[in-house]
Biopython code that builds the backbone (N, CA, C, O; Angstrom):
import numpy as np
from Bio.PDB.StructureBuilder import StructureBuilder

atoms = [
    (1, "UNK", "N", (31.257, -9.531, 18.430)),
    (1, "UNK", "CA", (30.030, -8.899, 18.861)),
    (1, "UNK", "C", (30.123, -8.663, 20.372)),
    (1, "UNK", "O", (30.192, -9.576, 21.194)),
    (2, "UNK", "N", (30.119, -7.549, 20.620)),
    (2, "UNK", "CA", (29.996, -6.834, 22.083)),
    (2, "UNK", "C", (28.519, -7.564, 22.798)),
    (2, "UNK", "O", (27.487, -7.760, 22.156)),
    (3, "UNK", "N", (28.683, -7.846, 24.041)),
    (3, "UNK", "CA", (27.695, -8.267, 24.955)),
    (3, "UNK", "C", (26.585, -7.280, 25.250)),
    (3, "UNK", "O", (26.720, -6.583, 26.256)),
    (4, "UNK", "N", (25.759, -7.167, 24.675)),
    (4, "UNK", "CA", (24.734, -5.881, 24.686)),
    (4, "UNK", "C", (24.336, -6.335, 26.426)),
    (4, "UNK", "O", (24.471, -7.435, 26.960)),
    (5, "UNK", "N", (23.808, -5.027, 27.023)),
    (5, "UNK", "CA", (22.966, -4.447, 28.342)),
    (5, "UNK", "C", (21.471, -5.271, 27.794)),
    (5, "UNK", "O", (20.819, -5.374, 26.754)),
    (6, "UNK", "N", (21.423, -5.733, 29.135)),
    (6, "UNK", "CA", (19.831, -6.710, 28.918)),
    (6, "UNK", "C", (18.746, -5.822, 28.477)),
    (6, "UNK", "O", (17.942, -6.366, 27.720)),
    (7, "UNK", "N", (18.476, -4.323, 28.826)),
    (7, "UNK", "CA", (17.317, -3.881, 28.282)),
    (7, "UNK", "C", (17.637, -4.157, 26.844)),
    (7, "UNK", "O", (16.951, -4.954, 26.205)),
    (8, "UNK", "N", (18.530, -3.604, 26.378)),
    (8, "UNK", "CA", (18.769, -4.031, 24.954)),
    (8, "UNK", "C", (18.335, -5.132, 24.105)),
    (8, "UNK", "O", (17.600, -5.026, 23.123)),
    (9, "UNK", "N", (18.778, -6.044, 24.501)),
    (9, "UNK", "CA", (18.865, -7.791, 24.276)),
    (9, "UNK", "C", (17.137, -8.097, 24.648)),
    (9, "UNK", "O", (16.525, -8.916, 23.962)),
    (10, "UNK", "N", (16.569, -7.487, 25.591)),
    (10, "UNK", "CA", (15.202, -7.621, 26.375)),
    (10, "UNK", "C", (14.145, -7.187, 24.833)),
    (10, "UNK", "O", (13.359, -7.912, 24.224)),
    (11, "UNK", "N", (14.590, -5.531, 24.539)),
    (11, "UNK", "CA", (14.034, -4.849, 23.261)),
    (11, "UNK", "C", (13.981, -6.022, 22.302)),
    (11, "UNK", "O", (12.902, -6.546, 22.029)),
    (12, "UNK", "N", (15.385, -6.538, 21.670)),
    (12, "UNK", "CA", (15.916, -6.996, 20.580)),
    (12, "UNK", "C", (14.860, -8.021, 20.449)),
    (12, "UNK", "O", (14.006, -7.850, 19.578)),
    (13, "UNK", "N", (14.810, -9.159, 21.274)),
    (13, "UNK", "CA", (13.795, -10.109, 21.500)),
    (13, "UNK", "C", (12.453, -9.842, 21.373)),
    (13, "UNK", "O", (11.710, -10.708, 20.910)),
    (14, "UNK", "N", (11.918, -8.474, 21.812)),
    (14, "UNK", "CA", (10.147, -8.679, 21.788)),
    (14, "UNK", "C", (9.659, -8.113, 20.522)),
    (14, "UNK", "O", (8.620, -8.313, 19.892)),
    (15, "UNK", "N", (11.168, -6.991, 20.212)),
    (15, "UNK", "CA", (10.839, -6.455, 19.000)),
    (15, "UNK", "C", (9.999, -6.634, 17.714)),
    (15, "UNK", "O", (9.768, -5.638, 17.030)),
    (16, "UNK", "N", (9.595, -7.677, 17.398)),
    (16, "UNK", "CA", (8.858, -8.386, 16.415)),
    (16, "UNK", "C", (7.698, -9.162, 16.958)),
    (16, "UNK", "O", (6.885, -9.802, 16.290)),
    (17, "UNK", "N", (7.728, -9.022, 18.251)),
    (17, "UNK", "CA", (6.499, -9.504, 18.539)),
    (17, "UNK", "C", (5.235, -8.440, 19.257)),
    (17, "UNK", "O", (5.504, -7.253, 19.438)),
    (18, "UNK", "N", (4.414, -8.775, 19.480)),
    (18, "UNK", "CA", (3.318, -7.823, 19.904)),
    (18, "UNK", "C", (3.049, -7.761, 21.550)),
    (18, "UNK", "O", (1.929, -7.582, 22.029)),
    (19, "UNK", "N", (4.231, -7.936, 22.311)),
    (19, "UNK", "CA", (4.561, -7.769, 23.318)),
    (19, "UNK", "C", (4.769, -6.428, 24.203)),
    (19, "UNK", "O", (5.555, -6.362, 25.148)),
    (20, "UNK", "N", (3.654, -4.998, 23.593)),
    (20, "UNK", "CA", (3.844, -3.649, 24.037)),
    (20, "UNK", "C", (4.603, -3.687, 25.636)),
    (20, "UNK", "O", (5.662, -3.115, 25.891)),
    (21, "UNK", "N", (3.783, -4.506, 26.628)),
    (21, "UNK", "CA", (4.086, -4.148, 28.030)),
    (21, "UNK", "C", (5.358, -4.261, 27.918)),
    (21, "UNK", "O", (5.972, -3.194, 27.906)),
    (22, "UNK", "N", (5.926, -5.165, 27.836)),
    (22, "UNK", "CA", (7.529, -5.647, 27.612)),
    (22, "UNK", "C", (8.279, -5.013, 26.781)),
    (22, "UNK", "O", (9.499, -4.899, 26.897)),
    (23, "UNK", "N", (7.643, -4.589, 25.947)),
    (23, "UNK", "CA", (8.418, -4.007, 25.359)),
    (23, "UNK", "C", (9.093, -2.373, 26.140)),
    (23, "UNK", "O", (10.148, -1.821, 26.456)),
    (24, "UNK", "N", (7.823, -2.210, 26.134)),
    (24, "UNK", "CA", (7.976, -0.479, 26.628)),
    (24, "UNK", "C", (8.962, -0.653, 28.526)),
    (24, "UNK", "O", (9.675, 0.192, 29.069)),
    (25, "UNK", "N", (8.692, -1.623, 28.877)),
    (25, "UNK", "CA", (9.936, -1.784, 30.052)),
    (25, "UNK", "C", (11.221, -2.021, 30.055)),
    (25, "UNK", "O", (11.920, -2.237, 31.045)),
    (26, "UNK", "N", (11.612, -1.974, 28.708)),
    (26, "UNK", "CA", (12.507, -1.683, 28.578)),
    (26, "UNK", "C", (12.924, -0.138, 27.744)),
    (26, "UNK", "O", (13.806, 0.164, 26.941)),
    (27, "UNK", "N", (12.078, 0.431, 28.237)),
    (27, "UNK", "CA", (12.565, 2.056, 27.536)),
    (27, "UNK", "C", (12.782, 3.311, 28.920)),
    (27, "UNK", "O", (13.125, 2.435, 29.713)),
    (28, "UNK", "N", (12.816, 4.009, 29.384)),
    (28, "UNK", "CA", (12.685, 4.742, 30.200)),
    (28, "UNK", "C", (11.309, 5.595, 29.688)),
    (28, "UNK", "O", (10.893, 5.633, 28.530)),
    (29, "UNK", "N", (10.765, 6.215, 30.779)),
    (29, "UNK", "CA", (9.228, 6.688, 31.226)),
    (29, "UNK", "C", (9.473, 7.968, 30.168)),
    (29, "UNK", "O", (8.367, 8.497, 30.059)),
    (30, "UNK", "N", (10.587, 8.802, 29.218)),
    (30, "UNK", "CA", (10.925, 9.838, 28.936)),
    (30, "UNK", "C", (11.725, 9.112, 27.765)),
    (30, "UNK", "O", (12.777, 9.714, 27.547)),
    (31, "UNK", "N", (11.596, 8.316, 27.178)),
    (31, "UNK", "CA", (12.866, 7.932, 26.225)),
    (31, "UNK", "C", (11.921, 8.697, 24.652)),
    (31, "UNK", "O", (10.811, 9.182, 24.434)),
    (32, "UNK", "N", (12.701, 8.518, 24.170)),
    (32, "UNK", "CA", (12.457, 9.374, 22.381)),
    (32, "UNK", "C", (12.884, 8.055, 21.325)),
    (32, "UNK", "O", (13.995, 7.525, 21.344)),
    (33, "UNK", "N", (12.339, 7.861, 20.881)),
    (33, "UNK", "CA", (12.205, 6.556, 19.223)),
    (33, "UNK", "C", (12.121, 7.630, 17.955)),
    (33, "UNK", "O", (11.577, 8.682, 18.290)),
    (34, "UNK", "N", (12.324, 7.605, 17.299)),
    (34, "UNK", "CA", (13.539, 7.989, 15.952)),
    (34, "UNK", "C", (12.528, 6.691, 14.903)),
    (34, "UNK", "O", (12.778, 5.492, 15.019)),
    (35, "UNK", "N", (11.755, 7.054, 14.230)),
    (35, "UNK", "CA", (11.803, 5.706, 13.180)),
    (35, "UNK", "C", (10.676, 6.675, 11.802)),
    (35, "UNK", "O", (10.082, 7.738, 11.979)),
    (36, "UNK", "N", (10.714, 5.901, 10.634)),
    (36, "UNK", "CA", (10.409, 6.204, 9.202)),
    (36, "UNK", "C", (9.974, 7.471, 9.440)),
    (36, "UNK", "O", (8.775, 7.734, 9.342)),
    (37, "UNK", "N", (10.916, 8.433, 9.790)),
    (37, "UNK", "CA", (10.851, 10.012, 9.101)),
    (37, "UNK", "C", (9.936, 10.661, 10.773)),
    (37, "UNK", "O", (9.948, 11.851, 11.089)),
    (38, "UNK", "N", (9.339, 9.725, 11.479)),
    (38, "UNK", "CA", (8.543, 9.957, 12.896)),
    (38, "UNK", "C", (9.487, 9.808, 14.188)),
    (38, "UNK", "O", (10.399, 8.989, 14.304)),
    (39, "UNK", "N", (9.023, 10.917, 15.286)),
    (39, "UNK", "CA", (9.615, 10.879, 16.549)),
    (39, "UNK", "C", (8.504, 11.115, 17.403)),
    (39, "UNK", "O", (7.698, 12.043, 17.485)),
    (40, "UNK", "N", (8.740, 9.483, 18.346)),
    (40, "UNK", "CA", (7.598, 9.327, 19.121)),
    (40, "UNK", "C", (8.625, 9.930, 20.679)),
    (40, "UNK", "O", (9.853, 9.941, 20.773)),
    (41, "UNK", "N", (7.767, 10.302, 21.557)),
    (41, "UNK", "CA", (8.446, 10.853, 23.277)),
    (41, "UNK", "C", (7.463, 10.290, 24.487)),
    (41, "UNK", "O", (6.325, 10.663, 24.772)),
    (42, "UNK", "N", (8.354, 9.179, 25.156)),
    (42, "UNK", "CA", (7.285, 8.684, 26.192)),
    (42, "UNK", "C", (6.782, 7.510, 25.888)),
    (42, "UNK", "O", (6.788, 7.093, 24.730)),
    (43, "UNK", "N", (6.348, 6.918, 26.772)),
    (43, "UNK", "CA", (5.926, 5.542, 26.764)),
    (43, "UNK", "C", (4.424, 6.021, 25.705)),
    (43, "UNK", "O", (4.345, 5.677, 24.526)),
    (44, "UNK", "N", (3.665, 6.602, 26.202)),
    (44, "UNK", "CA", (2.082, 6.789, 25.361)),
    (44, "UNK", "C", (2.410, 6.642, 24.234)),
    (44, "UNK", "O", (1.977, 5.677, 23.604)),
    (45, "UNK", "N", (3.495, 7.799, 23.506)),
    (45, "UNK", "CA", (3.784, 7.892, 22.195)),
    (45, "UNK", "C", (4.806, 6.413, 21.616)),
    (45, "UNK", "O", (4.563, 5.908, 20.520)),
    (46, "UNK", "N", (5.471, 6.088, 22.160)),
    (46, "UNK", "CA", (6.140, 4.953, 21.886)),
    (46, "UNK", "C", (5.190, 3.430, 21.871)),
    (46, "UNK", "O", (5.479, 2.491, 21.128)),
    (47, "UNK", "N", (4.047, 3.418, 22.824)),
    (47, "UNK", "CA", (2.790, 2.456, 22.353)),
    (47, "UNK", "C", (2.077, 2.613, 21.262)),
    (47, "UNK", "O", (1.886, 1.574, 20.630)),
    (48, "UNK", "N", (1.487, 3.861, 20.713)),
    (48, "UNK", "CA", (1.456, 4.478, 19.778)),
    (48, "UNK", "C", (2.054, 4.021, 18.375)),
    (48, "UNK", "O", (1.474, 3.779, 17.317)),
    (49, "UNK", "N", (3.129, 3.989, 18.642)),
    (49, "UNK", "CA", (4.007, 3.585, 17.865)),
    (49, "UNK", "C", (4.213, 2.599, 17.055)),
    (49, "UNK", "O", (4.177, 2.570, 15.825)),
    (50, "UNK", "N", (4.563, 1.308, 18.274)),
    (50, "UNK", "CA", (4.011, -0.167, 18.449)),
    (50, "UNK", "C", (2.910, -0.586, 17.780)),
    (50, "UNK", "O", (2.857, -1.578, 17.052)),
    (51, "UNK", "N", (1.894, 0.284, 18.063)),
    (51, "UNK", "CA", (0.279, -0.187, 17.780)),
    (51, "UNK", "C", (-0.021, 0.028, 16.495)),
    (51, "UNK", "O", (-0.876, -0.740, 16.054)),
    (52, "UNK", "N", (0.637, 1.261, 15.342)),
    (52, "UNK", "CA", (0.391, 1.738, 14.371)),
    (52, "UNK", "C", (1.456, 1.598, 13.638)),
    (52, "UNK", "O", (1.468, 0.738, 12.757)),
    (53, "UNK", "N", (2.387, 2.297, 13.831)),
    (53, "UNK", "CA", (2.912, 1.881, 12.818)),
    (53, "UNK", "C", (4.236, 0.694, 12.374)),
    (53, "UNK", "O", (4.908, 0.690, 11.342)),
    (54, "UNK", "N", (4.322, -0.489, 13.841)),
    (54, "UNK", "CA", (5.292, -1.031, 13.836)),
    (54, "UNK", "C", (4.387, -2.709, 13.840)),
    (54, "UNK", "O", (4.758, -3.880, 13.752)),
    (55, "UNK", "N", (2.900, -1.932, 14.012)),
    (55, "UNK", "CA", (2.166, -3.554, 14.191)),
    (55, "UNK", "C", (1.827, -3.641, 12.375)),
    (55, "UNK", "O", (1.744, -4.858, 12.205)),
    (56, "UNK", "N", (1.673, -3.187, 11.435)),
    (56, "UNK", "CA", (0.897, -3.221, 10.310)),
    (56, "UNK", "C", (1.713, -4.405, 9.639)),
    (56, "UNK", "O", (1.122, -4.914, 8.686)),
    (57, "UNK", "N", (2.791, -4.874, 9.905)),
    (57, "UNK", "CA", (3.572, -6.047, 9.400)),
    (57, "UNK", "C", (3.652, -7.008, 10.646)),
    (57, "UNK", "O", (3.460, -6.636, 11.803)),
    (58, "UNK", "N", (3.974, -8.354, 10.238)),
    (58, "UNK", "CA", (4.889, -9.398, 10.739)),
    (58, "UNK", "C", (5.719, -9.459, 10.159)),
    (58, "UNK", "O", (5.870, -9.418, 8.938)),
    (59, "UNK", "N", (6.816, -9.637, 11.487)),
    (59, "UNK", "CA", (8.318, -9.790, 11.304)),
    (59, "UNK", "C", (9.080, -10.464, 12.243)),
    (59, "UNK", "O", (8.639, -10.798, 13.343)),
    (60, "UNK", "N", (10.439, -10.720, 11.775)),
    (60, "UNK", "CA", (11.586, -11.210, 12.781)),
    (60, "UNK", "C", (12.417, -10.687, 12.952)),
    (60, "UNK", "O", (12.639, -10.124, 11.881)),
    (61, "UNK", "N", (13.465, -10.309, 13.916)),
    (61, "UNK", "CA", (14.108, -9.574, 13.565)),
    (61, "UNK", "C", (15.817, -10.579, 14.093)),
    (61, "UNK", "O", (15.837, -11.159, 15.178)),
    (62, "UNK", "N", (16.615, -10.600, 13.487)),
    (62, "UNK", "CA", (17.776, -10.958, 13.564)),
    (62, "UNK", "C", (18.748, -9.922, 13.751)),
    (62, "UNK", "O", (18.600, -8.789, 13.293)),
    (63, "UNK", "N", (19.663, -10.266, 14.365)),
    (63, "UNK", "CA", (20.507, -9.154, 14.952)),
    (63, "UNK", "C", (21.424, -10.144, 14.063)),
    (63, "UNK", "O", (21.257, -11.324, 13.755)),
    (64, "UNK", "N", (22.336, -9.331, 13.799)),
    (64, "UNK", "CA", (23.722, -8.991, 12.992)),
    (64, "UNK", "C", (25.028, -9.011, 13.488)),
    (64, "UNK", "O", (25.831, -9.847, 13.075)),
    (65, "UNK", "N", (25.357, -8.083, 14.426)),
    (65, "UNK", "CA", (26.206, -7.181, 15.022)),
    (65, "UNK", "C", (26.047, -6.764, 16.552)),
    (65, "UNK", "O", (25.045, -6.925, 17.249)),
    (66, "UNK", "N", (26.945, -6.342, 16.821)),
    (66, "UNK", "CA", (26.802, -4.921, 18.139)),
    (66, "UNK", "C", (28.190, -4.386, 18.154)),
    (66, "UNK", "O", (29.211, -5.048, 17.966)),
    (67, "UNK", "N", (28.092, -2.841, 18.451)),
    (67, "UNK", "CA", (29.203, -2.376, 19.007)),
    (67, "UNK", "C", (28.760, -1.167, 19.882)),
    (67, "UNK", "O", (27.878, -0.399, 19.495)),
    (68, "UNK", "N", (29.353, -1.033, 20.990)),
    (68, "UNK", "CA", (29.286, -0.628, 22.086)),
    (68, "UNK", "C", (30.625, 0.383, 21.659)),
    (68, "UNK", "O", (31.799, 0.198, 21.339)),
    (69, "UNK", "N", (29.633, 1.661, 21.871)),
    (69, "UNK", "CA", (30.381, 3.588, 21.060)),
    (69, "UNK", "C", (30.601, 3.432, 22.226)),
    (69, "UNK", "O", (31.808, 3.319, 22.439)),
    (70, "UNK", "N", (29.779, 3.352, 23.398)),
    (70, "UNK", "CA", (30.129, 4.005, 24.316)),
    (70, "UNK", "C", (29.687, 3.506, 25.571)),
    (70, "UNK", "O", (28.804, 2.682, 25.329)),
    (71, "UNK", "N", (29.840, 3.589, 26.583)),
    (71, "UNK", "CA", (29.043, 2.902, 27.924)),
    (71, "UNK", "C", (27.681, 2.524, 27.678)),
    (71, "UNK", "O", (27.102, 1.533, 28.123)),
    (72, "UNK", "N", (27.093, 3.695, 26.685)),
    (72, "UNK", "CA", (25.588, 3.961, 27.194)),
    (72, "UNK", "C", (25.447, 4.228, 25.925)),
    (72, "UNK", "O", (24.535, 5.018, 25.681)),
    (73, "UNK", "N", (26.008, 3.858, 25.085)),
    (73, "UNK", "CA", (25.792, 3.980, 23.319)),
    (73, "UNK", "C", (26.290, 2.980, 22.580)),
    (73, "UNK", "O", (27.460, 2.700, 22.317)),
    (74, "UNK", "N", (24.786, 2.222, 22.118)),
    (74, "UNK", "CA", (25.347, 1.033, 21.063)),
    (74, "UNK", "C", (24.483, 0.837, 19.758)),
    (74, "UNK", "O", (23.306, 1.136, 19.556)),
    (75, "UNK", "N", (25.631, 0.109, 18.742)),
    (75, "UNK", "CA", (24.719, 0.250, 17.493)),
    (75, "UNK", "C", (24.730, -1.001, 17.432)),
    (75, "UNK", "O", (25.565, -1.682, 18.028)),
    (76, "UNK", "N", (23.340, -1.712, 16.338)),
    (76, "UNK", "CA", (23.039, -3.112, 16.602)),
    (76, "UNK", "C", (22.179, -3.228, 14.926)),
    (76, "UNK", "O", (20.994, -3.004, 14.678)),
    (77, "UNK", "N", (23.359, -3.682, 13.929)),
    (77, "UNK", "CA", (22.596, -3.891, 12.834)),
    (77, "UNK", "C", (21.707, -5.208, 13.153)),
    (77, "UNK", "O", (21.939, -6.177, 13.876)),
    (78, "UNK", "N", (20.640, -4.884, 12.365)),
    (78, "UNK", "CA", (19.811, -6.344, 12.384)),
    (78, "UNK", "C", (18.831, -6.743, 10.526)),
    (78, "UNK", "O", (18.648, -6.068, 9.512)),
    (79, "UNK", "N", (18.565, -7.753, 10.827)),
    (79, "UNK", "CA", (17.986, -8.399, 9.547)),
    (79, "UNK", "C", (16.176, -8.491, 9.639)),
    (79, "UNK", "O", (15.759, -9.441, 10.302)),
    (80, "UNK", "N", (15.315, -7.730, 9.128)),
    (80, "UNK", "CA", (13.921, -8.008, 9.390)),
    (80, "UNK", "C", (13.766, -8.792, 8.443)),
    (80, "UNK", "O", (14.433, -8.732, 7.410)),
    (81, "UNK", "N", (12.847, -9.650, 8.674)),
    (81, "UNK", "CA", (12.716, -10.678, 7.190)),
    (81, "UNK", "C", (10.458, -10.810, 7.531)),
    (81, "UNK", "O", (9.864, -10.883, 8.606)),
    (82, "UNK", "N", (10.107, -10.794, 6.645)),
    (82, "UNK", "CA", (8.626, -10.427, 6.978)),
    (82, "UNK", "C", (7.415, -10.274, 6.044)),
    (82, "UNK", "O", (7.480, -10.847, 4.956)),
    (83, "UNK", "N", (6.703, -9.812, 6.243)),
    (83, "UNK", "CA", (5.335, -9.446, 4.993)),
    (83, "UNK", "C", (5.125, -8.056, 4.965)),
    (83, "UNK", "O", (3.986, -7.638, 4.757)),
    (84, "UNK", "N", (6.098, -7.251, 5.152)),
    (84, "UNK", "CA", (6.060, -5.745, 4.145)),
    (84, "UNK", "C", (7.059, -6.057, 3.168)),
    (84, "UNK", "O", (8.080, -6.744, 3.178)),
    (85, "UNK", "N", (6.222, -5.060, 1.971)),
    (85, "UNK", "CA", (6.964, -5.218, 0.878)),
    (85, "UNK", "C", (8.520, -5.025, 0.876)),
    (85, "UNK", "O", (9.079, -4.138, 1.521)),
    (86, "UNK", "N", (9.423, -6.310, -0.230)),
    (86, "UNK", "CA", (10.674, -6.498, 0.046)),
    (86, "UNK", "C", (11.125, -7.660, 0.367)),
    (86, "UNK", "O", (12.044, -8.316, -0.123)),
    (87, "UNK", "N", (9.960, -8.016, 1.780)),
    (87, "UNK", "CA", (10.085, -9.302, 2.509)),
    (87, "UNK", "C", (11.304, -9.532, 3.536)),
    (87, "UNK", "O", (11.466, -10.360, 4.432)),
    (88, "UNK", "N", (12.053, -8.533, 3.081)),
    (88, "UNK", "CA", (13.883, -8.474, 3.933)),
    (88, "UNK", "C", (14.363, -7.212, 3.696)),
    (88, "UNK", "O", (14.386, -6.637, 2.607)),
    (89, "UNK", "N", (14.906, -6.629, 5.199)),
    (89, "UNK", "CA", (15.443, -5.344, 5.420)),
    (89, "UNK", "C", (16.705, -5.009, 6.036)),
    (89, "UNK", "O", (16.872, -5.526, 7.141)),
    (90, "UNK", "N", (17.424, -4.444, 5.702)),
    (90, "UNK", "CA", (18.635, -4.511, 6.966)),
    (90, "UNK", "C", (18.699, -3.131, 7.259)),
    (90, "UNK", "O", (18.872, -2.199, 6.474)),
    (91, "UNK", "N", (18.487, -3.108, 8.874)),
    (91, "UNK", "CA", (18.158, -1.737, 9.469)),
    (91, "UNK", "C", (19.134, -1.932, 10.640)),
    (91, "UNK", "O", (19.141, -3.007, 11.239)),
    (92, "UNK", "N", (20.392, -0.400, 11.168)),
    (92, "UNK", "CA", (20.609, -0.077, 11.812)),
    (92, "UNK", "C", (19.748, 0.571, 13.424)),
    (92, "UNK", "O", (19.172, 1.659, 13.411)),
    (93, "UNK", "N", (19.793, -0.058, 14.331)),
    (93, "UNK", "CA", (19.104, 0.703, 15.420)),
    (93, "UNK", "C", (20.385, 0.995, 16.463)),
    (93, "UNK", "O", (21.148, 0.087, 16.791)),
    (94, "UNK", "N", (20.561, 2.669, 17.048)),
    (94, "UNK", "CA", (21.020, 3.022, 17.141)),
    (94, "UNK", "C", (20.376, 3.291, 19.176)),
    (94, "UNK", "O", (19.477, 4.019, 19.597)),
    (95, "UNK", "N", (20.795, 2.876, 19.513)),
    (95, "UNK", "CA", (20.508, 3.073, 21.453)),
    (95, "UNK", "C", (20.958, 3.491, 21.974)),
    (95, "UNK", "O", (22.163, 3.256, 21.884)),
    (96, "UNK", "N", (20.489, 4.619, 23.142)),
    (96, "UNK", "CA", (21.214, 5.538, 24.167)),
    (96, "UNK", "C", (20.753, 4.916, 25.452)),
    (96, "UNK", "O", (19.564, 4.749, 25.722)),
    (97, "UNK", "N", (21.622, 4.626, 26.129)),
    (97, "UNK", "CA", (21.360, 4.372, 27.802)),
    (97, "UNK", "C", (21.198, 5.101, 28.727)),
    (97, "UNK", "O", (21.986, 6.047, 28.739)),
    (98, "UNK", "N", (20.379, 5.059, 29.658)),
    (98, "UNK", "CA", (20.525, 6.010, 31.065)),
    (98, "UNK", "C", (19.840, 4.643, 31.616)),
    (98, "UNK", "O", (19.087, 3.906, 30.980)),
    (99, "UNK", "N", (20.357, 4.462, 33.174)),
    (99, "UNK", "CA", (20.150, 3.589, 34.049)),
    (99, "UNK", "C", (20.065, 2.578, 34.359)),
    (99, "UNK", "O", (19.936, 2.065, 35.471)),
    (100, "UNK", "N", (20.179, 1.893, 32.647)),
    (100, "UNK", "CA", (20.134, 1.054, 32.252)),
    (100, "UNK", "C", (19.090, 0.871, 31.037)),
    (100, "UNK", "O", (19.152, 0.100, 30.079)),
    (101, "UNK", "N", (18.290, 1.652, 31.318)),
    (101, "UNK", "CA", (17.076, 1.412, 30.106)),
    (101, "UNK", "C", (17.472, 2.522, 28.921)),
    (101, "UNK", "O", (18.333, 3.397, 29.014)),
    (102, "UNK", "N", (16.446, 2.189, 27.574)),
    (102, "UNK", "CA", (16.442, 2.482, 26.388)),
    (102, "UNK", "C", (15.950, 3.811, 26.980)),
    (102, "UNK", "O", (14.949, 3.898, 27.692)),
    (103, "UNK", "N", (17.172, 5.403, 26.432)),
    (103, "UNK", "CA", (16.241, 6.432, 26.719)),
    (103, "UNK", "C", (16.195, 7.228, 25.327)),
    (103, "UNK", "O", (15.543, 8.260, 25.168)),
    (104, "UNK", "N", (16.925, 6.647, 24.406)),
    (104, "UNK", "CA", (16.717, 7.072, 22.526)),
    (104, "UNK", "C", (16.654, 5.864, 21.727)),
    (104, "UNK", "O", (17.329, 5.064, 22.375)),
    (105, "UNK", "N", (16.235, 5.286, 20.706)),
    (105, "UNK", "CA", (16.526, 4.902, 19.486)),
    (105, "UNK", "C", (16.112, 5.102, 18.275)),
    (105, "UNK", "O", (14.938, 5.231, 17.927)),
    (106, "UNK", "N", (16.946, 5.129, 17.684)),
    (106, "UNK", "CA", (16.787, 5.977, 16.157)),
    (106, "UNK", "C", (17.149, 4.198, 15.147)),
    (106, "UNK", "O", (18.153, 3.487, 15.180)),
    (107, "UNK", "N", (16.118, 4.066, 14.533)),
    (107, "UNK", "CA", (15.999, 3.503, 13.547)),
    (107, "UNK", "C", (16.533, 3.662, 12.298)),
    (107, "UNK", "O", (15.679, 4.362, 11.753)),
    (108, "UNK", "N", (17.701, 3.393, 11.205)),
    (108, "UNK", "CA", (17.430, 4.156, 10.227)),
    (108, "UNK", "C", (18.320, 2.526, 9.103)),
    (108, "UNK", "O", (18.725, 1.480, 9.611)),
    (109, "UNK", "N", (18.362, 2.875, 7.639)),
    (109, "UNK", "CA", (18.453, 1.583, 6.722)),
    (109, "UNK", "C", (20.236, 2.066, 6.818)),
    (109, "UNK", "O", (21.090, 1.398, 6.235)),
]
sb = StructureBuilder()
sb.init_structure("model")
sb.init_model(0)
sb.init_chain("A")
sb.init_seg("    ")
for serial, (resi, resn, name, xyz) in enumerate(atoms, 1):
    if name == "N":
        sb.init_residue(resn, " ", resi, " ")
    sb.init_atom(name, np.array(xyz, "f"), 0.0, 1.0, " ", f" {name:<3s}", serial, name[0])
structure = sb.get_structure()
């Protein structure tokens, strides 16, 4: 497992929790999210996001993996385990870097 970039690792961590401010500091002011068939742009739309359709469950999320495509491109399977139906998911999230912060991720199974 490749040493993920702290915004990354920063995301990975709040991800499951209801931590918006923190969360969204680790995205850039312009970044784009990719998730169930929706594309949010910007911090507004990416709280948005958070608030509706990523708060309607509790979850955890376990990371899996990492591999680092590229300087500024890494994929990071992880394990949700939770109270949407299923109870357990294994979802690819897919991250683009600029400056260090999250400026894409695309969610997908």
């Amino acid at each position: 497992m490749a040493t993920m970039p702290e915004s990354v690792k920063r995301y990975l961590d709040v991800a499951g929790e209801g931590d918006t401010a923190t969360l969204l500091g680790c995205f850039t002011s312009d970044a784009v999210v990719h998730d169930e068939g929706q594309t949010f742009h910007g911090h507004d739309e990416i709280r948005r996001w958070r608030e509706t359709v990523t708060s309607r469950f509790t979850y955890t999320v376990t990371v899996l993996g990492s591999e680092k495509l590229s300087p500024d491109e890494w994929v990071v399977p992880v394990r949700l385990d939770g109270n949407f139906p299923g109870g357990t998911a294994r979802l690819g999230f897919r991250l683009t870097l600029r400056d260090g912060l999250i400026s894409q991720l695309t969610i997908a199974p």
